[in-house]
N, C-alpha and C positions, 0 to 999 in steps of 0.2 A: 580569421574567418574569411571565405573565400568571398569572390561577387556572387557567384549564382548563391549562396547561401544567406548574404546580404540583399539581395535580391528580394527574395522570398521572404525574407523578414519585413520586409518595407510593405511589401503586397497585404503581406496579412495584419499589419498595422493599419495599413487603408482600409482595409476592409473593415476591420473592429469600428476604426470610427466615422467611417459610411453611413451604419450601421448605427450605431449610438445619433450623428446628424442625424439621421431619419426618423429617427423616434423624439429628438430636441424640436425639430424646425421643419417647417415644409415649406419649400420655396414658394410664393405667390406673385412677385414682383419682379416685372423683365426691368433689368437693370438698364435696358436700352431705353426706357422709358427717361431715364434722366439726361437723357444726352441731345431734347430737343428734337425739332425737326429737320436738320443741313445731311443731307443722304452726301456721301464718300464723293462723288462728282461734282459737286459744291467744295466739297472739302481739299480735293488733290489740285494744288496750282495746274495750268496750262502751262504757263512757264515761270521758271526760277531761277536766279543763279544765270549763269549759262544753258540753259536747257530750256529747249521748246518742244509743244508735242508736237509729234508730225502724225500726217493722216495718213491711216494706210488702210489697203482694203485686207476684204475677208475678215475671219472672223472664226469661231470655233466650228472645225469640220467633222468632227465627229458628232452625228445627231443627240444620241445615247449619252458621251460624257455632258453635253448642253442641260438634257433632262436631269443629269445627275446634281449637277453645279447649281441649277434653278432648284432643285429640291432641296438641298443642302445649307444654300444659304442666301439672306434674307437683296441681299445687295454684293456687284460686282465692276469692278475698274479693270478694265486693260488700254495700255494704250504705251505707245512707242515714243521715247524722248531722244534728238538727238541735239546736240552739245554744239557748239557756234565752231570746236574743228571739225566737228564731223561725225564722233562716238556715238554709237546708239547704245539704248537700252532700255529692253521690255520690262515692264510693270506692270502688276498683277496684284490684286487686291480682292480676296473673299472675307464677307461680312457675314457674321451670321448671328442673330439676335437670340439666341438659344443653345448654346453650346454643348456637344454630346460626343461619345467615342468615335461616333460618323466625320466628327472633325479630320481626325487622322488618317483618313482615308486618303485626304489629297494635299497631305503634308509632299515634296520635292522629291523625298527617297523614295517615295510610294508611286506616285504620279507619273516620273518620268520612266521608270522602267514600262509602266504599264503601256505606256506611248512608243516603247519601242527604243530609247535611251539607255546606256548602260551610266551607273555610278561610279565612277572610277574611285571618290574621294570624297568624305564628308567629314569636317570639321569643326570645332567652335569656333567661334570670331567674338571682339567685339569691336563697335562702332564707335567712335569718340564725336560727339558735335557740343554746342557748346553750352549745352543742354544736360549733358549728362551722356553716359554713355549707355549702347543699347547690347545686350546678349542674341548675338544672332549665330546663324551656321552657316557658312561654304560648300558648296558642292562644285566638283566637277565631273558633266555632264559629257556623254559623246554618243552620235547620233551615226550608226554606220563607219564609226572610225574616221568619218571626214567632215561633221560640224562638231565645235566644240565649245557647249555653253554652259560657261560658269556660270554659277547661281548664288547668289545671297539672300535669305529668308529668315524671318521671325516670326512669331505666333505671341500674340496678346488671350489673354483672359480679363474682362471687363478692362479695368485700368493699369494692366499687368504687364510685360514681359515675361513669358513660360520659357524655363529656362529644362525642363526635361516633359514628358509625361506624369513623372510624379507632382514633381510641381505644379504642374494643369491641377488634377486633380484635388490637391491641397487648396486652390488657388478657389476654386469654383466651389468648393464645402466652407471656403470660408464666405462669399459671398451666400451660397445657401442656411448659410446660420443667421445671417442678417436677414432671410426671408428672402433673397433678391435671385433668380435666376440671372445667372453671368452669361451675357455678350462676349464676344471675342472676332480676330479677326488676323487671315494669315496674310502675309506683305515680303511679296517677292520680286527682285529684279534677279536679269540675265542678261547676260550680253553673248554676241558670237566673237569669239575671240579665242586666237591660240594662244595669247600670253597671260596667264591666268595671274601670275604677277601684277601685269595692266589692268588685266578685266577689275579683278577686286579691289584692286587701289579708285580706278573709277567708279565702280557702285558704291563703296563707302564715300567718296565725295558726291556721288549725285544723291544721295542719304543727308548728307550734312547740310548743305544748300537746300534741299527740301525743306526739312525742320526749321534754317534760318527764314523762311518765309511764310512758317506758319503760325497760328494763335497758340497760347498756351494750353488754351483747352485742346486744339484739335490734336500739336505732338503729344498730349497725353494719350488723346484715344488712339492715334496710327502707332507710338512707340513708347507708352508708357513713361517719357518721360515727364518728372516733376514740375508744377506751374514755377 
């Protein structure tokens, strides 16, 4: 049996049990409800590890993608870390308490072309910290053929790591059978760097050193990892 035919079979198994959920359960209960009051700024160290945030100016220049990102989701983190030799690296954090196909709009492969980036390269990865490990994806990104920014990202569902779109999906009907509308939240670094070798070797380590500094609740909610 080929992929697009496997494909298609998987589709229309979601669908059937869409379908059946919807007629079991109706979500009533935003699952972000149990996660307290500490908004993601409270939650992301300033510094850790070897890394401090630096202050930098500016800010999102395109008015429109602003309005898009505020409408989209509930809470956002950006902010610049650079490492005691000198490495930087952008982090990028969208929150959003209601999760929908709007999500994948501003999934990396989506987002950066839109900006004007080509993808030259998207991959699985995974992250090892000492925590457990996380399903993430590599990109490499270029910008006019003369900036090039790799990229490392992951997308949670509630307490999840989403490890495709189908799984999204799976992942949010089974929170919707317990009655709970699923939270989620995509968590992106990038670095400018020609050695793409470097970059991702660094963004998995400024990944591990994060999670070393945080609660067990909080790496559950940024990377799904177990208490």
């Amino acid at each position: 049996m080929n992929k697009p035919t496997v494909t298609a079979l998987v589709s229309a198994l979601l669908m059937c049990i869409t379908a059946a959920s919807a007629n079991y359960a109706k979500p009533t209960h935003y699952f972000s409800e149990t996660r307290g009051s500490r908004t993601l700024t409270k939650i992301v160290p300033a510094q850790f590890g070897t890394w401090r945030q630096q202050e930098t100016a500016g800010g999102i220049v395109n008015p429109q993608q602003k309005e898009l990102l505020d409408e989209l989701y509930s809470e956002q983190v950006s902010r610049t870390y650079v490492s005691t030799d000198g490495y930087r690296i952008m982090l990028s954090i969208a929150y959003g308490r209601n999760q929908n196909d709007s999500f994948q709009v501003h999934l990396p492969e989506i987002c950066y072309p839109a900006q004007g980036f080509q993808v030259i390269s998207n991959d699985p990865t995974t992250i090892d910290t000492k925590f457990g490990s996380i399903t993430a994806k590599q990109l490499k990104t270029t910008y006019q053929t003369q900036r090039i920014e790799p990229v490392t990202y992951w997308t949670t569902i509630g307490n999840h790591v989403v490890k495709s779109g189908t799984d999204k999906k799976l992942k949010e009907m089974r929170y919707a059978m317990d009655g709970q509308i699923a939270d989620g939240l995509l968590f992106r670094i990038s670095s400018i760097d020609p050695d793409l070798s470097r970059a991702f070797g660094m963004q998995k380590q400024f990944v591990s050193d994060m999670m070393d500094s945080l609660s067990a609740d909080d790496r559950l909610r940024l990377a799904g990892l177990s208490r």
